[in-house]
C-alpha positions in Angstrom: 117.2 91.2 63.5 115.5 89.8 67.2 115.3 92.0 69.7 116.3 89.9 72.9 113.7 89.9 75.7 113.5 91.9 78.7 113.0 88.9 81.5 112.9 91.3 84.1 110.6 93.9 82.3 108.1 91.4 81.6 108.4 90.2 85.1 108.0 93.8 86.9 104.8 94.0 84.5 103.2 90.8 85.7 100.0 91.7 87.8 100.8 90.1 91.1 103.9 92.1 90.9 102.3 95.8 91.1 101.8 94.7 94.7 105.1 95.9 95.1 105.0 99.8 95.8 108.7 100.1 94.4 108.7 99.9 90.6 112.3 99.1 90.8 111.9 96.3 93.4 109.4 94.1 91.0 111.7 92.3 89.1 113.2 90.9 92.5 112.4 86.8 92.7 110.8 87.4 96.3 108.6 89.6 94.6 106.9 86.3 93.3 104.8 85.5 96.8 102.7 86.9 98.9 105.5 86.9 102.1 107.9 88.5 99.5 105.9 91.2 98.4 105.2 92.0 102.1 108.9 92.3 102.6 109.4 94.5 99.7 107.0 96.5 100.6 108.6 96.8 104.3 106.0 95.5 105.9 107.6 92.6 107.3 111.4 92.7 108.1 114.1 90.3 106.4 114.9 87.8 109.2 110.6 87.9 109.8 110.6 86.8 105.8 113.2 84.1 106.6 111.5 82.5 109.0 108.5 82.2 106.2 110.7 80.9 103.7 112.0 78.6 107.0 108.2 77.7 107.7 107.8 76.5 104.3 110.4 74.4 104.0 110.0 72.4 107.2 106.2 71.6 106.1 107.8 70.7 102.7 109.9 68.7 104.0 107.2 67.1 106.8 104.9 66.3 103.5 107.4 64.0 101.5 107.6 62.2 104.6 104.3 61.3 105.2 103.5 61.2 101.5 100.9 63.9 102.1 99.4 65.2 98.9 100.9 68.5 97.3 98.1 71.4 97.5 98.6 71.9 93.5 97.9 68.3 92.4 97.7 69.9 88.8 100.9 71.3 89.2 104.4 69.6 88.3 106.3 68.9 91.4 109.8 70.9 90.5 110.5 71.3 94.3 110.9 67.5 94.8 108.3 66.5 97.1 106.3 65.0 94.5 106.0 61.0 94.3 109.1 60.6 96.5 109.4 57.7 98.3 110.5 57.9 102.3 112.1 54.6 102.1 115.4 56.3 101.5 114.7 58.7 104.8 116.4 56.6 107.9 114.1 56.5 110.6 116.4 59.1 112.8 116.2 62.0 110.3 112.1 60.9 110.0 111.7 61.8 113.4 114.2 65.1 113.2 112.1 66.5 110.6 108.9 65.2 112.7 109.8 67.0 115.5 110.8 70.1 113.7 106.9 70.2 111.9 105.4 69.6 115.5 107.7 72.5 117.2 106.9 74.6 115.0 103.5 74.1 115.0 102.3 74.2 118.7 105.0 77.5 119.0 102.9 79.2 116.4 99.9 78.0 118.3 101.1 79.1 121.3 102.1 82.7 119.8 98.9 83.2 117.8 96.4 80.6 118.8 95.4 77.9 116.3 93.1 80.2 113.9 96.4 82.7 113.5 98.8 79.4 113.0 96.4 78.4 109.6 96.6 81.8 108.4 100.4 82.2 108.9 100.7 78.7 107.7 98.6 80.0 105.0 100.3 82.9 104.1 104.1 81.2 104.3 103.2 77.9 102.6 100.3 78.0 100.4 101.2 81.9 99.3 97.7 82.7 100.4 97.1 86.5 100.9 97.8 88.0 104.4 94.3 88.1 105.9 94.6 88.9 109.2 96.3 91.9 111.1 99.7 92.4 110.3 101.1 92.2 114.1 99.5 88.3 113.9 101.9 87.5 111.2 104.5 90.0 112.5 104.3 88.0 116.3 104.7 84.6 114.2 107.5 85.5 112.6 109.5 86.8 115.1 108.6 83.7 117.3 109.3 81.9 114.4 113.0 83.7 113.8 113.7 83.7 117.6 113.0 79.7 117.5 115.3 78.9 114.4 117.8 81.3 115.9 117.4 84.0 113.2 119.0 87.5 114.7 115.6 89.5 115.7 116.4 93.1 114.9 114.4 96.0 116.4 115.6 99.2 115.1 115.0 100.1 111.7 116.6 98.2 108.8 
């Protein structure tokens, strides 16, 4: 007789994952990243974490344009940004996307200055560690959520 696996016991024992304080919490998906763990761990708040995920997926998406090279090049692209081609992007939606990469850029320059824009960048896209003081990545967010018209909470959640 097999005993079926425990997915999400073998996933709350992984090492990244006892990052999270909350035993409980370390099966959750999020729980996967760097930005995740910092919201599980309440150090960020959930809109903050959206605007991350947000981040991420605008500089995805600004990549397969530009055919710019994926940071894992030993990895298998499973997000679709691998050897796409930008023939089938109209020029329109080329430019949308564009100027969504750009804005979001020079507003997280503006918030944080170009050294705290890499590390946010960092941290959201690359699932680099948080290096820097919280309130850098904390300021970026919330610009960040404010820009993509996330609802900015400032009580407790």
């Amino acid at each position: 007789m097999e005993k079926d696996l425990d997915v999400e016991a073998i996933a709350r024992a992984m090492p990244h994952r006892r990052d999270v304080r909350a035993p409980e919490l370390r099966g959750d998906a999020r729980a996967e990243t760097h930005l995740g763990r910092l919201l599980l761990n309440k150090m960020i708040r959930e809109y903050q974490y959206d605007a991350g995920v947000m981040l991420r997926s605008v500089v995805q998406r600004w990549r397969v344009i530009y055919g710019v090279p994926r940071p894992d090049r030993g990895a298998m692209p499973l997000d679709g940004s691998g050897r796409a081609s930008t023939a089938a992007l109209d020029e329109e939606r080329a430019c949308r996307l564009t100027r969504a990469y750009l804005d979001a850029w020079y507003l997280l320059c503006d918030l944080v200055g170009p050294g705290g824009a890499q590390l946010v960048t960092k941290l959201c896209v690359y699932d680099e560690p948080a290096i820097a003081a919280l309130d850098v990545y904390r300021m970026a967010l919330d610009g960040l959520a404010k820009h993509w018209g996330y609802r900015v909470s400032r009580g407790c959640e």
